[in-house]
N, C-alpha and C positions, 0 to 999 in steps of 0.2 A: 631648487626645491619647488619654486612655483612651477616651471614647467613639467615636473613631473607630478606634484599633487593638487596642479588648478583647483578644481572641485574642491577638495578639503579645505584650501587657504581662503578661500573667499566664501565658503559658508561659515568660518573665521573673524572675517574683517567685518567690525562694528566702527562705522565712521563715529565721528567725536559727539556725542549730545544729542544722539539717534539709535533706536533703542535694537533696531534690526539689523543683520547683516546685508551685505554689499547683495549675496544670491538671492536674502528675501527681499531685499528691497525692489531688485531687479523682474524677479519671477511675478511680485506683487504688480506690479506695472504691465508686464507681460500679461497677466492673465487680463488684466483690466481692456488691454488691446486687441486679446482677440475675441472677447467678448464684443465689443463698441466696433472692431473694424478686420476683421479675421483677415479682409487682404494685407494689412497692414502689417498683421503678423508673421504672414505669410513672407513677405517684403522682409523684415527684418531675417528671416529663416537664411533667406538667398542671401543679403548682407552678411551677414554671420559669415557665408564660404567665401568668400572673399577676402582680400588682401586689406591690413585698416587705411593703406592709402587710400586718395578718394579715388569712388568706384562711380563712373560714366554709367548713371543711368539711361542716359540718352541714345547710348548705345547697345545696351543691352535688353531695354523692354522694346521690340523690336517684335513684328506678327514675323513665324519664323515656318514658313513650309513645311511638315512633317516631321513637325518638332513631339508633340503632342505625346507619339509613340515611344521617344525618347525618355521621357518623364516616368517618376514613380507613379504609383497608383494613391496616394496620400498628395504628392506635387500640384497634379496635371491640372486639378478641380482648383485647383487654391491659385497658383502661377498662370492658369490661361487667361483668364479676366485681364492682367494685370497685361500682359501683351496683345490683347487685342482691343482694348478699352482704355485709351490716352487721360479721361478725366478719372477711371477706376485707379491708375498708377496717379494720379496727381494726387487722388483723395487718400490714397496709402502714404503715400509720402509728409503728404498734410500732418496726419494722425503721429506719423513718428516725429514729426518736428513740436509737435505739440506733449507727450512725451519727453520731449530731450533726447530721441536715440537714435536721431543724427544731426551732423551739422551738415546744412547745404553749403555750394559753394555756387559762385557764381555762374559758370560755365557747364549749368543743367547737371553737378555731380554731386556727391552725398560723402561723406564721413562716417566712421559710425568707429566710438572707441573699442581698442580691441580688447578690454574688460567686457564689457557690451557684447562682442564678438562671443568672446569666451564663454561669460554665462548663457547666452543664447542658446550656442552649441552645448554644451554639458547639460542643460536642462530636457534636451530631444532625447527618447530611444536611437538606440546607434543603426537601426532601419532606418528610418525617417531621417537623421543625421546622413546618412550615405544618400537618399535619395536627393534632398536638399545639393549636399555636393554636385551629383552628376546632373542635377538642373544646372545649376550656376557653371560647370564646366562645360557645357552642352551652348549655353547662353554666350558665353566669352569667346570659345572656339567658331559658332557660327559669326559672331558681332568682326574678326579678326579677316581684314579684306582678303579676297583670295588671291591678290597680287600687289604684295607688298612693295615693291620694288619703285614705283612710282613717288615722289617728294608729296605728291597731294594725301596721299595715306597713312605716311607717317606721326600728324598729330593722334590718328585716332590709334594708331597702335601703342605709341607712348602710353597713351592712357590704358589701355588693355593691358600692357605688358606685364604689371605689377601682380594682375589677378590671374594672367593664364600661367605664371609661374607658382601660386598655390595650387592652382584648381588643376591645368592635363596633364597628362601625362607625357613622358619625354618623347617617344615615339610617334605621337600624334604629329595631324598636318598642322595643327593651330600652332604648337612651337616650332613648325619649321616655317611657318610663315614669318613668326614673328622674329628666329635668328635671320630673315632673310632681311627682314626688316634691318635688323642691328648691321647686317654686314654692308648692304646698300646706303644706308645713312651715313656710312664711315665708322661707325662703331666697332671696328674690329674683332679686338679682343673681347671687346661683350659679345658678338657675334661666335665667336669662335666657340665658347662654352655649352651654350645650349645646344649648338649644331653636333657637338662632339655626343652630345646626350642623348640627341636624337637619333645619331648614329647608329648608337650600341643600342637601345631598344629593338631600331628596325634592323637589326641584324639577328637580335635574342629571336625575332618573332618571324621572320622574314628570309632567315639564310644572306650569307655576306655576301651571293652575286645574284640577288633577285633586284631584277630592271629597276625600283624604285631605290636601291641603296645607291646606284651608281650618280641621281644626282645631288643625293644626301654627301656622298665621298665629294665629289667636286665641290661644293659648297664648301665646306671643311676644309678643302684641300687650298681653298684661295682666302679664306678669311685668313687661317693660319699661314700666309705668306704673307697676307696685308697685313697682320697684326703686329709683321716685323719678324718673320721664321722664314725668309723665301726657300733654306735649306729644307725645311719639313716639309716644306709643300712642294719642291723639288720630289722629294721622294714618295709622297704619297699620289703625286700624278704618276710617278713610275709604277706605282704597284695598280693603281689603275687602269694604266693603257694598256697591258695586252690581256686584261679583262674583258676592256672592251673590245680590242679587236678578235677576240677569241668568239666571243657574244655575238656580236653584232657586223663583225667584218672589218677590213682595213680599212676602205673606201665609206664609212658610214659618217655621214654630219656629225655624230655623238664622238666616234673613235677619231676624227679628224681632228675637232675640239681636244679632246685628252691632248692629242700629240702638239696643237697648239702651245696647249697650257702648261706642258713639259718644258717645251724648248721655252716657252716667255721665264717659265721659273728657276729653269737651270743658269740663263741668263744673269736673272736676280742675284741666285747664289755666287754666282760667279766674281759679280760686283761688291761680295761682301755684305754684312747687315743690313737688312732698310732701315731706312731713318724714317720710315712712315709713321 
């Protein structure tokens, strides 16, 4: 019930020997913040899209190249300060810990409860609501290295991981960076899910043999053998390879690859189960 009538239940809830509800008390606070520190509120807006793990400010309020364009027209004025002014984001931050609507953490990241979360979001028009989001999506997927595959990347992608699975969308490069993430780590089977997601986007939007699905397939095609399926990814380099070589030619480094990763996985299946 709560998940479907948020709003209702919590303009409801009267904590014990307090005369207001949980939404007035909140909104009450709210207004007082963006009165005294509007970036602040601002801050809390982008919080709100987020995941309630803690969310890596340190990675995310970031001066961001032609980000700007990106933004709502309600965002841009409110969220630019905030990334390109290091003590503007400390003094927003300030304001909410004084507040209570979030907790810091040690390692430059923030808290912020997903009640908190909740009434934030239900109190915006659902323009400004949407706008907030594609900031905070916009923010996450730039913040998300563009080559995951390295061991020195992976802290900061853990921490992102949590929020780019509210905020993008499955076809976007930010989750295929960050399944690359999971498959490269050893994460397998974490790996395998989001890449399967991001498949079927870029196919919905893209056609199933435009150049950019072919190394979305491959990726898929090997997590889900390392996950312990070498038989499905036996087969799904089969349906692969004379894609490629249809595409691209016999002799091509990509369609050479395919037929590599053919014979390594028919191999695998051959040998029965992995125990990976």
């Amino acid at each position: 019930m709560f998940r479907q009538r948020r709003p209702n239940l919590l303009g409801r809830g009267e904590p014990t020997g307090y005369p207001e509800t949980v939404t007035t008390t909140w909104r009450l606070a709210f207004e007082d913040l963006q009165h005294a520190a509007p970036g602040a509120a601002g801050l809390l807006r982008l919080l709100a899209s987020c995941a309630p793990e803690a969310i890596p400010l340190r990675l995310l309020l970031q001066p961001r190249p032609g980000l700007a364009g990106r933004l709502g027209q309600e965002v841009a004025p409110v969220l630019g300060p905030l990334l390109e002014d290091p003590l503007a984001a400390g003094d927003a931050i300030a304001a909410l810990r004084r507040y209570s609507l979030v907790t810091p953490a040690a390692d430059g990241s923030v808290s912020v409860h997903r009640l908190v979360q909740a009434v934030t979001v239900d109190q915006m028009p659902a323009k400004l609501a949407s706008q907030w989001r594609q900031a905070a999506a916009a923010l996450i997927e730039d913040a998300i290295p563009d080559d995951s595959a390295p061991p020195e990347t992976w802290p900061e992608c853990a921490a992102l991981l949590p929020h780019a699975q509210v905020a993008l969308a499955d076809g976007g490069d930010g989750m295929a960076r960050l399944a690359r993430y999971l498959g490269w780590s050893g994460s397998y089977a974490a790996a395998r899910d989001p890449q399967k997601r991001v498949l079927d986007a870029r196919e919905r939007i893209l056609g199933p043999e435009h150049p950019d699905i072919w190394t979305t397939r491959d990726n898929l095609a090997r997590w889900t053998g390392e996950a312990g399926d070498p038989a499905a990814a036996r087969d799904q380099f089969a349906t692969l390879l004379p894609v490629r070589e249809r595409v691209s030619g016999p002799e091509h480094p990509h369609t050479l690859g395919a037929r590599h990763q053919l014979a390594h996985w028919t191999g695998r299946a051959d040998c029965g189960p992995s125990t990976a």
